[in-house]
N, C-alpha and C positions, 0 to 999 in steps of 0.2 A: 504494500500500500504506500501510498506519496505521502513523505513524512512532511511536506509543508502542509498537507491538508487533513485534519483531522476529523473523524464521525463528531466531535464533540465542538468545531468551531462554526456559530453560526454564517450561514454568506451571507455576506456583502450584498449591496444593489447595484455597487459598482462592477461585480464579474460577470451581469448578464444587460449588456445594451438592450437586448434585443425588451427581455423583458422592463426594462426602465422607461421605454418607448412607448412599449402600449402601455403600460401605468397612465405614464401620463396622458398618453392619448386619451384611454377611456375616462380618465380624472377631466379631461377638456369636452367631453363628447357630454360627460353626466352634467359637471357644469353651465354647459350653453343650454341643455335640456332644460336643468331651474331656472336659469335666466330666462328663458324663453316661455315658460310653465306661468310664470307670475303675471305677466302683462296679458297673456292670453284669457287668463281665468277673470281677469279684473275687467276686460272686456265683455266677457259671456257671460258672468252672473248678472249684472243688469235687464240682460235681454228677458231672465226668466225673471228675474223681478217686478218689471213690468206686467210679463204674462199674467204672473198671480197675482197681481193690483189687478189688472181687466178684471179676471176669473168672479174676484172678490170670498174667494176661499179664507175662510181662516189658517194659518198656517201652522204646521207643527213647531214645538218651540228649536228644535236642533237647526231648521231652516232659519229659522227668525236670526237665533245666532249669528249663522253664516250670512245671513244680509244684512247683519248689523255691522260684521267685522270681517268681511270680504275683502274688501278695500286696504287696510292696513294689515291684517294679517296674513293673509296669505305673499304675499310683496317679502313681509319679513321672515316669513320661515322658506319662501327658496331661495330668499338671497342668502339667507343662515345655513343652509344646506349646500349654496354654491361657495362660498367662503370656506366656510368646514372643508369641502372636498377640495380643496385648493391647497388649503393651510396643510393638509393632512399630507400630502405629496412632498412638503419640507421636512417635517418635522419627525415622520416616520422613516427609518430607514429598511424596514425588515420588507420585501416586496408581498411575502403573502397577505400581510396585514394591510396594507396598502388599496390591495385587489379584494378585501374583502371589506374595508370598509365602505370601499367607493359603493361597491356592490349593495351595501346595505341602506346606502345616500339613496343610489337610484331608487329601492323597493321601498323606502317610505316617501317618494316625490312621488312615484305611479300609486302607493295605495291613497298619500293624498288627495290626486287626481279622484281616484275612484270613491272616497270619502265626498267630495268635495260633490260628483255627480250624482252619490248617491242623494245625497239632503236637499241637490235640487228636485230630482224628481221624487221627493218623498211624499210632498201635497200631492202629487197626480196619483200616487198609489193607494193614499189612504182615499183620497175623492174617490179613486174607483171601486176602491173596497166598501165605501157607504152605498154608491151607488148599484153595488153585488147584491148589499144587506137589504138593500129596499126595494129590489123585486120580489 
């Protein structure tokens, strides 16, 4: 066995290019995702906000929420999420850590996404479920 390399030292992120490349790549790819997640969402909740003012549905309260604090919160948790995955690229050196956080950056931006779709359309489901109960 290679007596400069030991089972027991861990590697470096400097002995594989190949992988420091995609790190950062996918660290730049998850990042433009939340940059790009924020201003998109801050646009499209309006649109159903209106919808449910036309409708004149009362709303559930977990929507209410979400249209009271659409606007500012969501803005600041994927820029916090695109920051983090950014910072996280300096300051970690170990590459599987790296790839596994970024990984977990992305899966709470898409479950936010999917959080965020669910509580729009959640007035439509309970409307439909009233309107199930009452035939």
């Amino acid at each position: 066995m290679n007596e400069n390399h030991s089972m027991d030292t861990p590697q470096r992120a400097t002995e594989f290019p190949v992988a420091r490349l995609l790190s950062s790549l996918t660290t730049g790819i998850v990042a433009a995702l939340c940059l790009l997640l924020a201003p998109l969402l801050v646009r499209v909740i309006p649109v159903y906000s209106d919808m449910f003012h036309g409708l004149g549905v009362q709303l559930p309260w977990p929507t209410r929420i979400l249209l009271a604090t659409y606007y500012w919160l969501l803005p600041s948790l994927f820029v916090a999420l695109a920051v983090f995955v950014i910072c996280k690229e300096y300051s970690i050196h170990e590459l599987r850590r790296r790839f596994v956080l970024t990984a977990r950056v992305f899966f709470v931006a898409l479950i936010t996404v999917g959080i965020v779709i669910f509580l729009l359309y959640l007035p439509l489901l309970t409307l439909a479920s009233k309107l199930g109960i009452a035939k």
